[in-house]
C-alpha positions in Angstrom: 19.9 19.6 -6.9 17.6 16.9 -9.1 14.4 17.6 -7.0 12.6 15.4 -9.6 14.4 12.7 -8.2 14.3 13.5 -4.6 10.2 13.7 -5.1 10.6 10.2 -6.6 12.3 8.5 -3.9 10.6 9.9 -1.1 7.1 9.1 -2.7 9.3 5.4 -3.2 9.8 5.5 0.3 6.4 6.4 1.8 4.9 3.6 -0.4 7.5 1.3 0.8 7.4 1.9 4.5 3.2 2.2 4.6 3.2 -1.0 2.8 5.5 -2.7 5.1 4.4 -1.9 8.1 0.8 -4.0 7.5 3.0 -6.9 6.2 5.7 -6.6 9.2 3.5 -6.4 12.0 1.4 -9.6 12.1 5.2 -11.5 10.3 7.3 -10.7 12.7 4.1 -11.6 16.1 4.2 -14.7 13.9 7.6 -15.1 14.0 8.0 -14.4 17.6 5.6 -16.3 19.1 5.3 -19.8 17.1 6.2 -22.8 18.8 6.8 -24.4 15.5 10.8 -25.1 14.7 10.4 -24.6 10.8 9.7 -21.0 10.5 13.5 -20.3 11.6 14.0 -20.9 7.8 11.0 -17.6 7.1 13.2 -15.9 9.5 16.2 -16.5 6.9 14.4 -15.8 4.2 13.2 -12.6 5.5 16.9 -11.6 6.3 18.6 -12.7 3.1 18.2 -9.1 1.7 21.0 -7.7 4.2 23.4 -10.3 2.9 22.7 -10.9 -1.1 24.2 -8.2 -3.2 21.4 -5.9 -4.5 22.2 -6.6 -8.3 21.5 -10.3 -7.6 18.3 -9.4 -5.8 17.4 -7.3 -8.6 17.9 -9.4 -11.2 15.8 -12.0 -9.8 12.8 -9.4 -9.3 13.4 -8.2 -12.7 13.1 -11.9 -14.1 10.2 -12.5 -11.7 8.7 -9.1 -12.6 9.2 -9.8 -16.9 6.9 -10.8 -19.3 8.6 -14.5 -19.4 7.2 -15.3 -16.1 3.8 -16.4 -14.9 3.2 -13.1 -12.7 4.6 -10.8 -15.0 2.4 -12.1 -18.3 -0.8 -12.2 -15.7 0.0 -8.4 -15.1 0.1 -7.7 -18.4 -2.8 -8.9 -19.6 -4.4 -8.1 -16.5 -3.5 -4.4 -16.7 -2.2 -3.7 -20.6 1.2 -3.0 -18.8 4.3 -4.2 -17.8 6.2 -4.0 -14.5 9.4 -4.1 -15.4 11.0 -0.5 -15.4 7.7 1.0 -13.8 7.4 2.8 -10.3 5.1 -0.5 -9.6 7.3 -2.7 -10.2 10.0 -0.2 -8.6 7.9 -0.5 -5.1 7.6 -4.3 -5.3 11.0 -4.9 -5.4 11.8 -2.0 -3.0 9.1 -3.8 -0.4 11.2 -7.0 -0.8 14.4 -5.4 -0.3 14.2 -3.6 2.7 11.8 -5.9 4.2 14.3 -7.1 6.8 14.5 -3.9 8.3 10.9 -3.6 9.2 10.4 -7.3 10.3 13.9 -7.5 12.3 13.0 -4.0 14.9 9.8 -5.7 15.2 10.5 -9.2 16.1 13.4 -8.0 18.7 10.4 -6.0 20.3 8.1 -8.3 20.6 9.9 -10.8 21.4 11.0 -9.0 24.7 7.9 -8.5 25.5 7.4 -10.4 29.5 5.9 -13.6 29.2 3.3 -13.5 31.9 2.1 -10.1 30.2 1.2 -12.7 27.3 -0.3 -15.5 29.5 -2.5 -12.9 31.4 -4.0 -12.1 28.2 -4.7 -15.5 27.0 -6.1 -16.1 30.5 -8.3 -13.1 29.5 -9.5 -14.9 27.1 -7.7 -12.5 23.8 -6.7 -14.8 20.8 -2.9 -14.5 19.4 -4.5 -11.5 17.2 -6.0 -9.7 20.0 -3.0 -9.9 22.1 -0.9 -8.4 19.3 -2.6 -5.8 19.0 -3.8 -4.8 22.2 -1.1 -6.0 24.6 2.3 -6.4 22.1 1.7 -3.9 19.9 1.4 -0.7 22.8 4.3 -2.0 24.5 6.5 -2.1 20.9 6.0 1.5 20.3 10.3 2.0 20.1 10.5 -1.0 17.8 7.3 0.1 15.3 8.9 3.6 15.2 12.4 2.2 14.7 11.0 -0.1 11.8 9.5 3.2 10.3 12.3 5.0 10.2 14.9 2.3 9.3 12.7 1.4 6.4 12.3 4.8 5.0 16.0 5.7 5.0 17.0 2.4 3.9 14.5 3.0 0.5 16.0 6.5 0.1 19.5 5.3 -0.3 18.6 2.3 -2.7 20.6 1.9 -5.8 21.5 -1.7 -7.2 18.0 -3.0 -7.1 16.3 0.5 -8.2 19.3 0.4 -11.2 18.2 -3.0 -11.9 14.7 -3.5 -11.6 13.6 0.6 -12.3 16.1 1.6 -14.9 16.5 5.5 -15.1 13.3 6.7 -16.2 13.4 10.5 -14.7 10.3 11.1 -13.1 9.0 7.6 -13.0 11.8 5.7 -12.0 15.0 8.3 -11.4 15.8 8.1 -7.6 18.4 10.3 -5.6 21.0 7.3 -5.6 20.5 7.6 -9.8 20.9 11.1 -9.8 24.5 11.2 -8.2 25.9 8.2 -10.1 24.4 10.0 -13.6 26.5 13.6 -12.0 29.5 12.0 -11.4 29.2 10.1 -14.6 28.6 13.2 -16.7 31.5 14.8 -14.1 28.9 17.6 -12.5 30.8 16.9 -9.1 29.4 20.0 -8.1 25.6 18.7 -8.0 26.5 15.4 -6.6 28.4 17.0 -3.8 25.6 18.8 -2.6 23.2 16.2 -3.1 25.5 13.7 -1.4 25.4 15.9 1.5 21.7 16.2 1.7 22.3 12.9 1.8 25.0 12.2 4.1 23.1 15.0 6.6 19.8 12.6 6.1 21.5 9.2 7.0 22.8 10.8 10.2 19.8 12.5 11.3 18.3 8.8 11.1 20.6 7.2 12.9 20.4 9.2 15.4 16.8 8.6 15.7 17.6 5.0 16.0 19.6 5.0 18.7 17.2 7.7 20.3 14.4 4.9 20.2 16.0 2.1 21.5 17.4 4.2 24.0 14.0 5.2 24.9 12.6 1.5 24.1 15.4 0.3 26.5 14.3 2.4 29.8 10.2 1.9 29.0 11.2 -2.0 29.6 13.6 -1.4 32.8 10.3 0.8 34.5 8.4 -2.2 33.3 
């Protein structure tokens, strides 16, 4: 078992989710509750991670995280360092990957949030910020967990973008996914089989979570 790598992707996925959750919450309110008819096209930008393939994704963050481009030379004479192959530039493109699956719980809670909860609070006089937090945000609980956890697990099992945009750098940039493709690749099917099954046990422990929340989600809205 490569703990090295475990420790790696679980610090990867802390970072990932904390990060996300401060960006996702006041995107997806936004996206929920504009009247505006453009931000349908935010909505598909968002959500284009679940459809591109990772390499593609990756290679674009790589080229965008490189010392060709504008943000990558900044950083680098900003900091003395690049991002590319980095566990910075590891978490940025992590953030951007699994970004759908911390803005898409969200927006499907508070978008079922009652309508006349909303207008009682702008007849209270609460701004859109106020209302999120104090009126949407309680009422979300399910969907903010759900986000959590979805995120999380989806940043543990990352491989195309962490291959492409991380390398294999063990302890830096060496996740779990790495680790079995580098034992099966070196034919130690005996260490990937039982990290695949910490891994396999992991993904279904999640799910089950999941569906726990929006089960519980579903029946806090039928007593409201």
């Amino acid at each position: 078992m490569d703990w090295q790598a475990i420790g790696v992707s679980v610090r990867l996925a802390l970072a990932t989710t904390a990060i996300l959750l401060v960006v996702a919450v006041p995107l997806a309110g936004w996206l929920a509750f504009t009247r505006r008819r453009w931000p349908v096209l935010v909505e598909a930008v968002v959500a284009l991670p679940l459809v591109l393939p990772p390499t593609v994704l990756g290679y674009y963050v790589l080229v965008a995280l490189g010392t060709q481009s504008p943000f990558g030379r900044w950083w680098q004479e900003t900091t003395g360092s690049t991002l590319a192959f980095t566990f910075t530039g590891l978490l940025i493109a992590s953030v951007l990957y699994s970004l759908p699956f911390a803005v898409q719980p969200l927006l499907a809670a508070f978008q079922g949030v009652p309508s006349r909860l909303l207008e009682a609070s702008d007849v209270l006089g609460r701004g859109p910020a106020g209302t999120l937090v104090k009126v949407v945000l309680p009422l979300s609980r399910a969907g903010l967990a759900t986000a959590a956890v979805l995120t999380f697990a989806h940043t543990i099992g990352e491989f195309g973008v962490v291959l492409m945009v991380g390398g294999n750098i063990p302890g830096e940039t060496r996740t779990v996914s790495i680790s079995v493709y580098d034992s099966v690749q070196a034919f130690d099917y005996g260490s990937a089989g039982r990290t695949s099954a910490v891994l396999l046990v992991f993904s279904l422990v999640v799910l089950t979570a999941t569906y726990a929340l929006q089960r519980h989600g579903t029946r806090n809205w039928a007593r409201v």
